[in-house]
N, C-alpha and C positions, 0 to 999 in steps of 0.2 A: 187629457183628451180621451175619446172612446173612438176607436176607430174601426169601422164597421169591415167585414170580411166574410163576404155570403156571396149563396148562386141562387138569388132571389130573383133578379134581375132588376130590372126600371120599371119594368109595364107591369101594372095590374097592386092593388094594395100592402102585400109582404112588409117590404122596406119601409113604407111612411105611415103601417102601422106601428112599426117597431122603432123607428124614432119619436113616434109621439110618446110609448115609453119612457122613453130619454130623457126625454124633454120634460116632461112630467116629474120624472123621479130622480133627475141630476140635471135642473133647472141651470143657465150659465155654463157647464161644462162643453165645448167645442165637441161638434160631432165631422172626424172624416169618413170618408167615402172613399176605402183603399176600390176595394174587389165590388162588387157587387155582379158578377158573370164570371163569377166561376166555374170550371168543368161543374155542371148541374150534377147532385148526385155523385160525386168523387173524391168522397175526403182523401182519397191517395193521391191526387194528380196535387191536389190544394195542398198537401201539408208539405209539397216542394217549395212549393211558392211563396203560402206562412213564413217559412225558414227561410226565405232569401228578403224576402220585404221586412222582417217582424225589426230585424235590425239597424232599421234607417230611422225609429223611431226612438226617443228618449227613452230611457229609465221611469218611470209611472204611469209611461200609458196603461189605458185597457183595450184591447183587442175584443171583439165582440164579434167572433167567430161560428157561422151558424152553415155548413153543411152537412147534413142530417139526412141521409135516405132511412135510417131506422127508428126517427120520431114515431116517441111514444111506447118503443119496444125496449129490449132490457138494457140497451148500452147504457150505459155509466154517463150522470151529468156533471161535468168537470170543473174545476177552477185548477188554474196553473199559475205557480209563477215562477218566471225563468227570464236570469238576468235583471231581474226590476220592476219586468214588467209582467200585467195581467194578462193572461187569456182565458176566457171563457167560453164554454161549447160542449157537444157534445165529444165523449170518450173512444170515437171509432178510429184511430188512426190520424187524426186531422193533425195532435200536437207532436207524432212521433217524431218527427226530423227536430223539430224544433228544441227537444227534450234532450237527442243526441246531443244536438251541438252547444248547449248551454252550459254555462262554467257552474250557475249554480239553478237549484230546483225544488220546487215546491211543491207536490200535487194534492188536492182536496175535495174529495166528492161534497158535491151540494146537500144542503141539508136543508136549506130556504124549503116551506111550501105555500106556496099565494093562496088569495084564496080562490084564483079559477086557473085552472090548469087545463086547456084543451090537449086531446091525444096527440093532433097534429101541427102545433104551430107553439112550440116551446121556444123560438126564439124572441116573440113574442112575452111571454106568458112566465118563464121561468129566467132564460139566459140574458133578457135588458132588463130586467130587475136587479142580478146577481151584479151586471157590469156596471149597473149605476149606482151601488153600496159601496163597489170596489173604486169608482173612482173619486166619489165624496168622501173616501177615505175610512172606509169603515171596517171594521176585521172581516176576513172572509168568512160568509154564513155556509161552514162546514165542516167538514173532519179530514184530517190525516187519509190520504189514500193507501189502502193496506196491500193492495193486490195489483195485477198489472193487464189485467181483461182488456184496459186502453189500448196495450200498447204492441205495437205491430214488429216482432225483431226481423221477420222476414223479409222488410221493405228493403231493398239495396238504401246505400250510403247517396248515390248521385241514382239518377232515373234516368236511363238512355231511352226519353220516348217524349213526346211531345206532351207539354202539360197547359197549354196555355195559346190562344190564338187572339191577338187585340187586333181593336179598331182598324189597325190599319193590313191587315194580312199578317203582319211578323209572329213567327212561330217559336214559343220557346220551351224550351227541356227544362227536364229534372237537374238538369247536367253543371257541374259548378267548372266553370272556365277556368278558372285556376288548378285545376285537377287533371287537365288534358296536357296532355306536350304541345308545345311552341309549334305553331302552323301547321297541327295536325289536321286534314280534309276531316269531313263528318261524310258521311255514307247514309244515305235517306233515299229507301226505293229505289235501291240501286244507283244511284247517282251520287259521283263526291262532291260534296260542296268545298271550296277555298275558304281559309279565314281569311276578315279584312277587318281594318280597324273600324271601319267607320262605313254606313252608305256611298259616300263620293270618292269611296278608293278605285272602282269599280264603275264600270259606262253600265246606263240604264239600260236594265233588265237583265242584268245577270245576278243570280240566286250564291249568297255565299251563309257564312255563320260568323257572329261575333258576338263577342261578350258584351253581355246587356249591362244597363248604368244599375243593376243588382248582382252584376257577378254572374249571372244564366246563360247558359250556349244557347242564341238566340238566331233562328232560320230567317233572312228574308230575301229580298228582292228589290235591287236599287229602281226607286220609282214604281215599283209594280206589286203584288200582292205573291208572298209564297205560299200561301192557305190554296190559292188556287192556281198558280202555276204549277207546282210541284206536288200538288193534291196531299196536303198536309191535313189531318183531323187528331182533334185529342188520343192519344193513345198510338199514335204513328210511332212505330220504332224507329232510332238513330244509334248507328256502330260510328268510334272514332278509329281512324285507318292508321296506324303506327306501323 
């Protein structure tokens, strides 16, 4: 399968240009629809996320990873494979976590070139060409990565800050649950939140954290929205209180 992972959004052409790609040029191959609202513009906040979802997926998927504020400028166009599986994207940080925590690892600058290349829409144009070779099984069209321009050592291990706000208000971290001490409060704007296991631990409307069905220290609000009860936006810092 190719499973898509962008801050394209729904509205407006992006996305259903770049599955007709797909479909086009890895005809039968299943397309999901992990991310498509991703922090816009944040391969930092995303390559928490990458490395907490990439893992729920089998061994030969491809990942077709496209948050690119530097489209068309000189970052590095990527192929990775780590654990099994492909990803493809641009080289700005998106697969750092990802690369950490991988037992085993592959990296390959693209060497494909189409024959139309736009400045600004290479996920398009370069990166669902590249993900539909890789998953009709083809050798990767590139070379051995020599250098590490990709890759970000500055990023912490776990991201104490908010990377991710869904559908329903819940706010989730960089943060790996299993990394925290047993019923440690989070600290968010000055307020500690309790852990709970579950929403129905807790009477509606009180704001706690619990570990998401990916392992994330995850903010919300039983019945109610923590985005806007507790004025939660991508990039909100969280301290855990020990």
């Amino acid at each position: 399968m190719i499973v898509l992972f962008t801050d394209f959004g729904l509205a407006g052409p992006y996305t259903g240009q770049m599955k007709a790609v797909l479909h086009r040029s890895a005809p039968g191959v299943p397309l999901i629809d992990l991310f498509a609202d991703l922090p816009a513009g944040n391969p930092r906040a995303a390559a928490y996320l990458l490395a907490a979802y990439a893992a729920w997926f089998e061994a030969g998927t491809v990942f077709l990873c496209v948050v690119d504020p530097g489209v068309g400028g000189p970052r590095p166009a990527l192929m990775v494979e780590a654990d099994g599986r492909w990803y493809v994207g641009p080289g700005n940080g998106l697969f750092e976590l990802l690369l950490r925590r991988a037992g085993t690892v592959q990296r390959y600058d693209i060497t494909f070139a189409p024959p139309h290349l736009s400045a600004s829409f290479h996920g398009r144009d370069l990166f669902a060409p590249v993900a539909a070779m890789l998953a009709r099984g083809n050798a990767p069209p590139g070379r051995r990565r020599s250098d590490d321009s990709d890759r970000r050592p500055d990023w912490p291990d776990d991201l104490p800050e908010i990377v991710y706000v869904d559908h329903f208000g819940n706010a989730m971290t960089g943060l790996r649950a299993a990394h925290l001490p047993a019923d440690a409060p989070l600290m968010v704007l000055g307020r500690a939140l309790p852990r709970a296991r579950t929403f129905g631990d807790l009477p509606p409307g009180a704001a706690f954290w619990y570990e998401n069905a990916n392992g994330l220290v995850e903010i919300a609000v039983n019945q109610g929205r923590a985005d806007r009860t507790l004025g939660l936006t991508i990039g909100t810092p969280v301290s855990v209180l020990t």
